[in-house]
LONU-226342 format. One record per residue (C-alpha): residue in one letter; x, y, z. Coordinates in pm, whole numbers, plus 50000, padded with zeros to 5 digits. Each point is the difference from the previous one (the first is absolute). Layout:
residues N
AXYZ/...
//
This chain:
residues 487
X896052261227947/X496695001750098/X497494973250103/X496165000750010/X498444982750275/X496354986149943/X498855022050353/X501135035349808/X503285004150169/X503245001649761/X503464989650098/X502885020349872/X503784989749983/X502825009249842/X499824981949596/X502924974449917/X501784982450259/X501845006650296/X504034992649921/X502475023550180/X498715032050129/X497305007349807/X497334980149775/X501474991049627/X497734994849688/X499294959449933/X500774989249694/X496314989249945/X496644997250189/X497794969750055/X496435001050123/X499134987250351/X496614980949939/X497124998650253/X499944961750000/X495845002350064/X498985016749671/X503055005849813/X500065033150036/X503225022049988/X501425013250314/X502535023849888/X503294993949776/X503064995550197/X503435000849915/X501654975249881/X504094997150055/X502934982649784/X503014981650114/X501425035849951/X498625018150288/X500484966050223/X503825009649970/X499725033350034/X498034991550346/X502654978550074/X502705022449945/X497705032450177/X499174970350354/X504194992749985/X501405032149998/X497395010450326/X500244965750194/X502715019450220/X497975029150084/X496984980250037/X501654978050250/X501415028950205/X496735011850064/X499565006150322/X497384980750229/X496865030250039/X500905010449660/X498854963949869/X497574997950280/X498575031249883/X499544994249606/X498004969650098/X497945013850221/X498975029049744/X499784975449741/X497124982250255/X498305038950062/X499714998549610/X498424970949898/X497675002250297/X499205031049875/X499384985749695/X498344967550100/X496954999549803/X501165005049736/X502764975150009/X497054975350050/X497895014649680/X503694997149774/X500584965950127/X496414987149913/X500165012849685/X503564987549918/X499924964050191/X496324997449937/X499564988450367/X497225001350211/X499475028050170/X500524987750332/X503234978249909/X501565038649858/X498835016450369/X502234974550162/X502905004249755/X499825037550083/X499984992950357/X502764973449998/X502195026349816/X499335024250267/X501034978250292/X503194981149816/X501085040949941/X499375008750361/X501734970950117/X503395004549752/X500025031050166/X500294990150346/X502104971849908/X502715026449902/X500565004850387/X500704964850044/X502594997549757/X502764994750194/X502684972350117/X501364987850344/X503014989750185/X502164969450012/X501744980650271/X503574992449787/X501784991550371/X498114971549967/X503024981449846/X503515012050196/X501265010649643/X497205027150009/X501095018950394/X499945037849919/X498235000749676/X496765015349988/X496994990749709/X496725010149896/X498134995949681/X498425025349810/X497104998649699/X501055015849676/X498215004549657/X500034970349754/X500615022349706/X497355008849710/X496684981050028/X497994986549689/X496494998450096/X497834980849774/X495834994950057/X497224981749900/X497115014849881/X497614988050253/X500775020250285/X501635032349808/X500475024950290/X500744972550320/X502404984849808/X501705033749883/X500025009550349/X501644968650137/X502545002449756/X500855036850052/X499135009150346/X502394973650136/X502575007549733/X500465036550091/X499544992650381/X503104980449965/X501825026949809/X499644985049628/X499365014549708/X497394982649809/X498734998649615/X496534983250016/X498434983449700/X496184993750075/X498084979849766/X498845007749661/X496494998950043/X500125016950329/X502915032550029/X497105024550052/X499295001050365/X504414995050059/X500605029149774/X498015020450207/X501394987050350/X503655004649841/X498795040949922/X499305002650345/X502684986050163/X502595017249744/X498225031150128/X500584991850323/X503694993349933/X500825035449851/X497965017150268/X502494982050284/X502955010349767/X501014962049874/X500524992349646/X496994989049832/X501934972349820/X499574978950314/X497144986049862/X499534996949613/X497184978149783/X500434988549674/X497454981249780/X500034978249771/X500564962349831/X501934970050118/X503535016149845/X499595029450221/X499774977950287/X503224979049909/X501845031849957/X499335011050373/X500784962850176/X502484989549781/X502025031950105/X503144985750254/X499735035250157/X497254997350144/X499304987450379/X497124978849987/X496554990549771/X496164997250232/X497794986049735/X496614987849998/X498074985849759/X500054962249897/X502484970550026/X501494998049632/X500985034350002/X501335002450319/X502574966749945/X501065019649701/X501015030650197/X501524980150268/X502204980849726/X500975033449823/X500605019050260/X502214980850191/X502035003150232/X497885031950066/X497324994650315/X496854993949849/X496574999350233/X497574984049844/X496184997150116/X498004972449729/X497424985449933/X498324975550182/X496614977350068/X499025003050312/X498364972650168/X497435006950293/X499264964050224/X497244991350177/X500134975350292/X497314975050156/X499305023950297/X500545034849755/X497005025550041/X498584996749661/X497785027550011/X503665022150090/X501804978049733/X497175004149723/X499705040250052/X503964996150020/X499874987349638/X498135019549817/X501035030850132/X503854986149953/X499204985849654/X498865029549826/X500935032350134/X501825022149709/X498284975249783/X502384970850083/X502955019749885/X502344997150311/X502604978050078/X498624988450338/X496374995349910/X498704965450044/X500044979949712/X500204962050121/X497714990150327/X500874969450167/X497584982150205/X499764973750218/X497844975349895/X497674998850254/X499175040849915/X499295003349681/X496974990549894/X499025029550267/X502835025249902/X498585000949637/X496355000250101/X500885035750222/X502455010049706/X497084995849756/X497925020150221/X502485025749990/X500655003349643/X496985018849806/X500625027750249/X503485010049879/X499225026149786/X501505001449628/X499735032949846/X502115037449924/X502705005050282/X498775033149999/X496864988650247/X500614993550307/X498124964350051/X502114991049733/X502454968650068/X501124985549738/X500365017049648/X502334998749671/X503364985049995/X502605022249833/X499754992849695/X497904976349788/X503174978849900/X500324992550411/X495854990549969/X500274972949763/X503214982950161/X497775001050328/X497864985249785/X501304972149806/X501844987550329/X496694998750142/X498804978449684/X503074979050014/X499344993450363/X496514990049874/X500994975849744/X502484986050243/X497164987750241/X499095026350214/X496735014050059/X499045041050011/X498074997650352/X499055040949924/X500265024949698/X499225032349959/X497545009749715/X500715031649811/X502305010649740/X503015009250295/X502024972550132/X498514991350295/X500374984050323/X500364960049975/X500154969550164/X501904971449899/X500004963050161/X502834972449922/X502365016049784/X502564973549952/X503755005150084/X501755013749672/X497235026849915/X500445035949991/X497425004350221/X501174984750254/X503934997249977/X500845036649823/X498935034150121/X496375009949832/X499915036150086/X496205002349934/X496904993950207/X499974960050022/X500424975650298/X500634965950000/X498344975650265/X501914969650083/X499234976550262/X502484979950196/X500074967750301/X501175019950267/X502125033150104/X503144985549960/X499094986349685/X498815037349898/X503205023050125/X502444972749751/X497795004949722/X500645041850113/X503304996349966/X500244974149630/X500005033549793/X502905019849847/X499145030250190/X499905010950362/X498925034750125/X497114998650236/X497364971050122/X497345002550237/X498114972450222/X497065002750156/X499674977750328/X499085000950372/X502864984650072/X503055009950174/X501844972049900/X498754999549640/X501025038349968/X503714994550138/X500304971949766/X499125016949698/X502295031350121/X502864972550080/X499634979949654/X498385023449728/X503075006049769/X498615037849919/X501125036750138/X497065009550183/X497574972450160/X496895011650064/X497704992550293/X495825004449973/X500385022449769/X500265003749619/X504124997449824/X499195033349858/X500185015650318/X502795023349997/X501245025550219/X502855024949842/X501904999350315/X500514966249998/X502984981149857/X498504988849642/X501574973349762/X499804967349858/X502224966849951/X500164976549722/X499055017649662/X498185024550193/X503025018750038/X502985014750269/X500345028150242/X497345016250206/X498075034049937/X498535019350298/X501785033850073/X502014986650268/X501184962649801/X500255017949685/X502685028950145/X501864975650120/X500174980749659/X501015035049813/X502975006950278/X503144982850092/X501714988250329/X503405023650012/X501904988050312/X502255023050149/X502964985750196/X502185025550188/X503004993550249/X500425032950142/X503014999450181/X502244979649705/
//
């Protein structure tokens, strides 16, 4: 397959898809659509329920030779795999701007995140290890020694959202074959370009270290692909990320099979009495509306203290005409087209809902792309404000005090990050002490994320952690070993 990028440069990969050892002719194509113009990307292969078993079947019969795999070996297919696609890095970024339709500057950090969560799988690999036990604790346990050891969970399903193609392919299988697994990734429809691609070069990397290339595997497809692959009682454990819906439904039908889950969310950004606005306002916008609004941790509902914001949206609407709205393929570019139009006009009509409800639109974009808006009082049991939008809109809310504002955090169904901005000690313990979410963010935006970092919600935004080192441990198993050796 070959792909044309808009700067001249082509990318070439093997056609079909990549089940077994070698690539296998799709049952069908389906174009990948530039979501700007509507232009075609290329046509990529499309997979059947079919090819999901025979993935299956090819990840089973190699999950003992995968997990064998000794240490460098692993260490060193991970490291090549990082040589490649930072060999390749521009024109990752071109492929993911044309397939995400992205800004340009959101797809340069995407490439750069991937680079750093491969680097770090691959150092995590020397870390992967166990420790002793103290069984004379208890008189029964005199002369026995014990350690613990780490072993691979089994076959991984990795399954990503469309929004971040190549991070989340990497944090799916950089972990996963770190820890030994075998893993059968399923990236989203709209976006398999960019993972196809990273899955060529790793499966290169593979037969050049002498391991089967079966250790990782990607199949396409609809909804009854994916049920074939986590419905499997084989297989060791399901990573998926995309929204909440889907991912109860895998958890229900996959059971008892470990399922990680990372969901939706809204993610609420406070401001307190003594908060620097100026800090809190750039905080927002550039929080709100980076990849166009389309990530999980972007701000969507701003609680303020009362006594702030008339100022807050005075500096916000300062802020506002200079977030650019345009082609991703510019670099002042910000904010540009959602994925598809069908994901415009639900940003849309929740925004008119929201409206009709009572609230006011503080800011809005002109132009024919969605742009960047403000919202003010959006009542409880909106869209706007309790679901996840996943476009570029905020929601201002104003509140009697900070304690008043971190409850009215946590009275939502989801929980993954929230951020306060304060001068206050006190203030920022509190929030890290009572904010029912997994990552509680200080003076900074909720979107902040660092790949190293233990990543994950509560609630309905989901269970387990990704970050090489949390998500190796949630793809191996504690073996203890007991041994008297005298009996």
């Amino acid at each position: 397959m070959k792909i044309q990028l808009d700067g001249g440069g082509t990318i070439t990969m093997p056609a079909g898809l990549p089940i077994g050892e070698t690539w296998v002719e799709a049952p069908s194509t389906a174009p990948v659509i530039f979501p700007y113009d509507g232009s075609t990307v290329a046509d990529a292969p499309v997979g059947d329920v079919d090819l999901a078993r025979a993935a299956l079947e090819n990840a089973l019969s190699v999950r003992e030779t995968v997990g064998r795999l000794p240490s460098y070996l692993r260490r060193k297919v991970l490291q090549s795999v990082h040589s490649a696609v930072l060999a390749e890095r521009d024109a990752f970024v071109d492929l993911l701007v044309l397939e995400t339709g992205k800004p340009l500057v959101d797809c340069r950090v995407e490439i750069d995140r991937t680079l750093l969560t491969l680097e770090t799988s691959a150092e995590e690999v020397a870390r992967l290890h166990g420790e002793t036990v103290p069984l004379d604790l208890l008189p029964s346990g005199e002369g026995l020694q014990g350690f613990w050891v780490r072993k691979p969970i089994g076959v991984v399903i990795g399954i990503t959202g469309f929004n971040y193609p190549l991070l989340l392919a990497a944090h799916k299988i950089a972990p996963a074959f770190a820890a030994g697994c075998p893993i059968i990734v399923k990236p989203a429809p709209q976006t398999p370009l960019a993972t196809l691609w990273l899955a060529h070069l790793m499966r290169s990397a593979l037969a050049d270290a002498g391991a089967p290339e079966s250790a990782l595997q990607l199949i396409t497809g609809g909804a009854d692909v994916g049920a074939t692959l986590t419905t499997d009682d084989r297989i060791g454990a399901v990573s998926f990320t995309g929204s909440a819906t889907v991912g109860h439904r895998i958890a229900r039908d996959a059971a008892p099979t470990k399922v990680l889950l990372e969901l939706g969310s809204n993610s609420a950004l406070v401001v307190a009495a003594d908060a620097d606005l100026d800090a809190a306002a750039d905080a927002i916008v550039r929080g709100g509306y980076y990849a166009s609004g389309q990530a999980c941790i972007s701000v969507q509902r701003v609680i303020a203290v009362e006594s702030v914001r008339d100022a807050l949206l005075e500096k916000l609407g300062a802020r506002m005409p200079g977030v650019v709205v345009g082609d991703p393929r510019d670099p002042e570019t910000r904010v540009s087209a959602l994925i598809n139009p069908a994901s415009t006009d639900r940003v849309r009509q929740w925004v008119g809902d929201a409206v009709h409800a009572g609230a006011s639109i503080a800011y809005e974009a002109p132009g024919d792309v969605l742009g960047p808006t403000v919202l003010t009082d959006v009542p409880d049991g909106l869209q706007a404000w309790d679901e996840e939008i996943f476009g570029p809109v905020i929601a201002v809310r104003s509140v009697p005090d900070i304690e008043s504002a971190l409850r009215a955090v946590n009275e939502t169904r989801y929980g993954l990050h929230a951020s306060v901005f304060t001068s206050s000690l006190e203030t920022a313990f509190a929030a890290i002490d009572q904010l029912d979410v997994g990552g509680v963010v200080i003076n900074e935006v909720p979107g902040f994320r660092s790949d190293v970092m233990p990543y994950g919600g509560v609630k309905d935004s989901g269970t387990g952690r990704e970050g090489p080192r949390f998500a190796i441990e949630e793809l191996t198993t504690t073996r203890m070993a007991i041994i008297r050796p005298r009996p």
